[in-house]
C-alpha positions as CSV (number, residue, x, y, z in Angstrom):
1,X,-38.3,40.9,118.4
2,X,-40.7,40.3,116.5
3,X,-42.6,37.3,115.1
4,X,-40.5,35.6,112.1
5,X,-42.6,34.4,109.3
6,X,-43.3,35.4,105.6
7,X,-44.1,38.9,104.9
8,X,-47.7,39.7,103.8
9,X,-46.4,40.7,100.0
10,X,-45.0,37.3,100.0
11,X,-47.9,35.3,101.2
12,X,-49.9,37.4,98.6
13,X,-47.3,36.2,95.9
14,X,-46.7,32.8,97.0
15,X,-50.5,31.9,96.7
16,X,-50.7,33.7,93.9
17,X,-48.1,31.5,92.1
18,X,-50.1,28.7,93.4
19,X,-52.9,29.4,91.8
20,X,-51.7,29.7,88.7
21,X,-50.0,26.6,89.1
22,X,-53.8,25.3,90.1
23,X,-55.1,26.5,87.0
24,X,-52.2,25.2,84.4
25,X,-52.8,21.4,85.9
26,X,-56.4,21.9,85.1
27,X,-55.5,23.3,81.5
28,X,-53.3,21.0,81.2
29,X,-55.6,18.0,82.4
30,X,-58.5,19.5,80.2
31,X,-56.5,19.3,77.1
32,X,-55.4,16.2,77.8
33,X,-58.7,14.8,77.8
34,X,-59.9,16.2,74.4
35,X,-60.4,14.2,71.4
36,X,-59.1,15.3,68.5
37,X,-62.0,16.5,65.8
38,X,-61.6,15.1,62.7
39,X,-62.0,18.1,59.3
40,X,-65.8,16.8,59.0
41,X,-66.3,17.8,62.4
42,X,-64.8,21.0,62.4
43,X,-66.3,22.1,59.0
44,X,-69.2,21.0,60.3
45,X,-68.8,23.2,63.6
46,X,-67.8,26.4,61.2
47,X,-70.7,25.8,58.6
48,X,-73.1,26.4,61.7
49,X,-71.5,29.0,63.0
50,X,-71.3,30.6,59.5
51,X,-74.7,30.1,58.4
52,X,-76.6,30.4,61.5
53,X,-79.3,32.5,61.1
54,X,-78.6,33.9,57.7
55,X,-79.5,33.0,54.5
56,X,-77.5,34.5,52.5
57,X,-75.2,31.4,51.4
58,X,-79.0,30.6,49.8
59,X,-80.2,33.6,48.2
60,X,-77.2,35.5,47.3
61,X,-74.8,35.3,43.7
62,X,-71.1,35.6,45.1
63,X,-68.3,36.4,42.2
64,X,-64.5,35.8,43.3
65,X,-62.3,37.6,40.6
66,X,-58.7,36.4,40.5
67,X,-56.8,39.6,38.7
68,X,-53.7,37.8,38.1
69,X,-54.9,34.1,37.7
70,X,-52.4,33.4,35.9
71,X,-49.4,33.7,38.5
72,X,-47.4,31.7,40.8
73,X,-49.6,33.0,44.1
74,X,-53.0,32.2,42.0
75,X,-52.0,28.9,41.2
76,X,-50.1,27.7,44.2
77,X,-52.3,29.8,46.9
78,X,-55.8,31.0,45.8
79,X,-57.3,28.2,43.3
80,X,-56.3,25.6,46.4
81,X,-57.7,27.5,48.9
82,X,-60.9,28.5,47.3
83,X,-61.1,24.6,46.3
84,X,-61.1,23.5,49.5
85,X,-63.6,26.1,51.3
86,X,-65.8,24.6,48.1
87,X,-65.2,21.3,49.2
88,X,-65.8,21.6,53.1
89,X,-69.0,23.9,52.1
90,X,-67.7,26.7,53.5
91,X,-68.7,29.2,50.4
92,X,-71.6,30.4,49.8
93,X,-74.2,27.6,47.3
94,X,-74.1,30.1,45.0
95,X,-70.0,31.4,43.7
96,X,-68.9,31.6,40.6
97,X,-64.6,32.1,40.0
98,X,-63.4,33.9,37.4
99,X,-59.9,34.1,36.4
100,X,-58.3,37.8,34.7
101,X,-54.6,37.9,33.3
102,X,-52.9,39.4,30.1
103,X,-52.3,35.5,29.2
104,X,-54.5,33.7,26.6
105,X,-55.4,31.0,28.4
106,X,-58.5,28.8,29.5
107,X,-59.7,26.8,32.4
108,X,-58.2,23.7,31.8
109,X,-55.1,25.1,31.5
110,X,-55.6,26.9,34.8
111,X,-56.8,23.7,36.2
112,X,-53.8,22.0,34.5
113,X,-51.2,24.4,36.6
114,X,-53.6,24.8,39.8
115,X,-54.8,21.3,40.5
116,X,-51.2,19.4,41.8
117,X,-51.6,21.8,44.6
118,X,-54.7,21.2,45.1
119,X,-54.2,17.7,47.2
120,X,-57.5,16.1,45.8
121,X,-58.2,12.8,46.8
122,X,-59.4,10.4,44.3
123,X,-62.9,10.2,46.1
124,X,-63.0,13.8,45.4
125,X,-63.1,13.5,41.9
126,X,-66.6,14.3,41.2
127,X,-66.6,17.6,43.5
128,X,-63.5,18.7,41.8
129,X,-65.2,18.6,38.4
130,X,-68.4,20.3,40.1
131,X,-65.9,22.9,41.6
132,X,-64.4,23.7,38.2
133,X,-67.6,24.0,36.2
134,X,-68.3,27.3,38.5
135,X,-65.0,28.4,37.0
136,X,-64.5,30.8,33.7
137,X,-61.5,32.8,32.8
138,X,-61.1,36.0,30.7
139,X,-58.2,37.8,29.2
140,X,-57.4,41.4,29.5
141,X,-54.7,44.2,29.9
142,X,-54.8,45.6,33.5
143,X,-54.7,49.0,31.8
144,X,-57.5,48.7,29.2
145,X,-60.7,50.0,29.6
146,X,-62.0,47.8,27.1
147,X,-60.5,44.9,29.0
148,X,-63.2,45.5,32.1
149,X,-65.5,46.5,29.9
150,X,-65.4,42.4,28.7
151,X,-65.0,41.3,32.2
152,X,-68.3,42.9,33.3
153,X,-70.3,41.4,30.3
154,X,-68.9,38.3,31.1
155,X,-70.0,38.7,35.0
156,X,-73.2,40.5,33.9
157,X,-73.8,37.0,32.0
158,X,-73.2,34.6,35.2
159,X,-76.8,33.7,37.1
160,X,-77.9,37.3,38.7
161,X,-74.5,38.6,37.9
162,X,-75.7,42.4,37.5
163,X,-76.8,41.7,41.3
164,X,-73.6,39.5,42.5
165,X,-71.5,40.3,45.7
166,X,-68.5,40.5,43.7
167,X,-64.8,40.4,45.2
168,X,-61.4,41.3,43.6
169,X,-58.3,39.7,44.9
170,X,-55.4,41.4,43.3
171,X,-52.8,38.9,43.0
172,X,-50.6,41.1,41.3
173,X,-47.4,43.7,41.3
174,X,-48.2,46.9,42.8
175,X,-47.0,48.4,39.9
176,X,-50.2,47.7,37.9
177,X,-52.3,48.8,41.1
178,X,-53.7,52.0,40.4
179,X,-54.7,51.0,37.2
180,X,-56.6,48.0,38.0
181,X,-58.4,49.6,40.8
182,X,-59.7,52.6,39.1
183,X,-61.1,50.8,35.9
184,X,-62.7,48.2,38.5
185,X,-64.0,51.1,40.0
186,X,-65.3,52.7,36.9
187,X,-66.3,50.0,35.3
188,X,-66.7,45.9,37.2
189,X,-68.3,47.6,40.5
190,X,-72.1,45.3,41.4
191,X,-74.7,47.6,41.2
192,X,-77.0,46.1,44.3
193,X,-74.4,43.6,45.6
194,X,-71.5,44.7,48.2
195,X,-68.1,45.2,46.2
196,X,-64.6,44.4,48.1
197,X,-60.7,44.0,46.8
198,X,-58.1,42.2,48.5
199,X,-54.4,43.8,48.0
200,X,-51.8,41.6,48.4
201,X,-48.2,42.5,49.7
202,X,-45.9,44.0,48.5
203,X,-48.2,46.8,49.2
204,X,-45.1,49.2,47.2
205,X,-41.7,49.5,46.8
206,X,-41.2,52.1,50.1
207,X,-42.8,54.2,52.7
208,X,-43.6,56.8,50.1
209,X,-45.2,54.4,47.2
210,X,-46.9,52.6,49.9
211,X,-48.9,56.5,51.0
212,X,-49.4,56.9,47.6
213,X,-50.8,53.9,46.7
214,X,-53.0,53.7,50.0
215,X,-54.4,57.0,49.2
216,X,-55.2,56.3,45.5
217,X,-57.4,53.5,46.6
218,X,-59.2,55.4,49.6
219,X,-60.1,57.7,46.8
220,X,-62.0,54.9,45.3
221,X,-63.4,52.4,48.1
222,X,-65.1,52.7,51.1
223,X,-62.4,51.7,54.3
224,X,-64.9,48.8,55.0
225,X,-64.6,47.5,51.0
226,X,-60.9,47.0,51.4
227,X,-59.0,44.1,52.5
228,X,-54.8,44.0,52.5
229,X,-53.2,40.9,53.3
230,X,-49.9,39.6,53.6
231,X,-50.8,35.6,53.5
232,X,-47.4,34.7,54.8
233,X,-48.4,36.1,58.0
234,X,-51.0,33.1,58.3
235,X,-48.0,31.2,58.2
236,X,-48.2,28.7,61.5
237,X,-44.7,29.1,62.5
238,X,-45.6,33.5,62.7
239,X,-48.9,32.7,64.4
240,X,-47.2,30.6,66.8
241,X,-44.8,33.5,68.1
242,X,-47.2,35.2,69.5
243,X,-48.6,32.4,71.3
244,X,-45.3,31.6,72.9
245,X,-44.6,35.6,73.8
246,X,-47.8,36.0,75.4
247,X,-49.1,32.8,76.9
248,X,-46.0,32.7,78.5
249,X,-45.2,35.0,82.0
250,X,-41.9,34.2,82.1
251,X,-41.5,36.2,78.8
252,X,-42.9,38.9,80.0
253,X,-40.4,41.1,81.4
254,X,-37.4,40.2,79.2
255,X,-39.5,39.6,75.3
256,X,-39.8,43.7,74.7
257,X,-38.1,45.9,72.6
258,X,-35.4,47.2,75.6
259,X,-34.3,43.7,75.2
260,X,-34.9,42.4,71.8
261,X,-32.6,44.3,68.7
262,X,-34.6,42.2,65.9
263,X,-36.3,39.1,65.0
264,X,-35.5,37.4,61.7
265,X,-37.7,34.7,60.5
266,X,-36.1,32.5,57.8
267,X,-38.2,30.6,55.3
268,X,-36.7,28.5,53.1
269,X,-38.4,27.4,49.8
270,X,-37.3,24.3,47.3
271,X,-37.8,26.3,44.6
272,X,-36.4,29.4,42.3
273,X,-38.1,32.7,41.1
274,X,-39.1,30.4,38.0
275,X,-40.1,33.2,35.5
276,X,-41.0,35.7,38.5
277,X,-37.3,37.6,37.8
278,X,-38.7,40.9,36.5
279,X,-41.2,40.5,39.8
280,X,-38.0,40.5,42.3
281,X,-35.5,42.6,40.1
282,X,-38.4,45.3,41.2
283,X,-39.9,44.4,44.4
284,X,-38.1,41.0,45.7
285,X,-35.2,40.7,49.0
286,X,-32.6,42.3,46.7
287,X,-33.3,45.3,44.4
């Protein structure tokens, strides 16, 4: 007979699972021992690690061109978010926004729809009117040569615009896509300064708008000069899912697609289309 014990596999996987459990304590014990930084500390720990040993937030002009100023994302989205990386000092010393729609509008009124979201506090009031001095607006048809033509003098006319790092977010339908990218292309591109666009989703209506679409704007920018983003998928609750999947083991063998038909993610917002209908009649949840 021989000796009783616990097989060598087992011993294997029985310190093995031991260890880990070693490790999550300490993890767990580590956390539990930091402080919490406060946002001057951590803007302070991302301005180092953004400027360190470069000096281009000194030496270079930076343009951010909002096509679709205008709209719901601009005003709810990319004005606050652009205010507070201004704020923290996380842009470059030397940016200039400028706002592009089909609407006849001006900076205060852009300010006047953009600034409740903006969650200024009243301390802030002097960098907010610092913020907003570095903005302009101009308005143009997306399909009008003419249109860039303006939008380029105006650029052209910032402090070393003709030389400016200039980037286009496209806050817009993809229907207007192709036009706006090819008279950016022909006519708003920085001569000296790096050029990139930002698409935002929807990025088409289907699998065959989408090729077309993605192949229209390869034929205009460099791989590296092009930016898509879906900002919902910055969304905490999305980010989060794939820390729970894969931070935990005991997902492992059950979270896969043998197991899993679908995940649906529900977002709920307080608010209606709000003048966006001819937006979702095209390209929203029902069509």
């Amino acid at each position: 007979m021989g000796r009783r014990g616990v097989a060598p596999g087992n011993c294997r996987e029985l310190r093995g699972c031991e260890r880990d459990r070693r490790q999550r304590r300490s993890t767990e014990s580590m956390m539990a021992r930091q402080v919490a930084l406060s946002r001057t500390q951590v803007c302070g720990i991302l301005r180092e690690e953004l400027y360190q040993g470069d000096a281009f937030h000194q030496a270079d002009t930076h343009i951010f061109i909002i096509m679709g100023a205008s709209g719901d994302l601009a005003k709810k989205k990319i004005y606050p978010t652009i205010w507070w990386l201004f704020r923290d000092g996380l842009l470059p010393e030397d940016t200039y926004i400028v706002g592009y729609a089909r609407s006849r509008l001006t900076v205060a009124d852009i300010r006047k729809q953009s600034e409740p979201f903006f969650k200024a506090a009243p301390e802030e009031k002097h960098k907010l009117e610092e913020f907003f001095a570095r903005n302009s607006y101009v308005a143009g048809q997306y399909d009008d040569a003419a249109s860039y033509e303006r939008l380029n003098s105006h650029m052209n006319a910032l402090h070393q615009g003709p030389q400016a790092n200039r980037l286009f977010y496209l806050a817009l339908p993809p229907t207007v896509y192709e036009a706006v990218t090819k008279n950016i292309h022909e006519t708003c591109m920085s001569q000296t300064g790096w050029n990139r666009i930002i698409v935002e989703k929807p990025f088409g209506r289907d699998l065959q708008s989408s090729d077309r679409l993605s192949n229209h704007i390869a034929s205009l920018f460099h791989e590296d000069q092009i930016y898509r983003i879906d900002h919902y998928l910055g969304k905490e609750m999305v980010q989060n899912l794939m820390v729970l999947r894969f931070a935990n083991r005991i997902f492992g063998p059950i979270w896969n697609r043998d197991n899993i038909a679908c995940v649906i993610l529900t977002f709920k917002e307080p608010f209606g289309t709000e003048g966006r209908g001819g937006y979702f009649d095209e390209f929203g949840i029902i069509r």
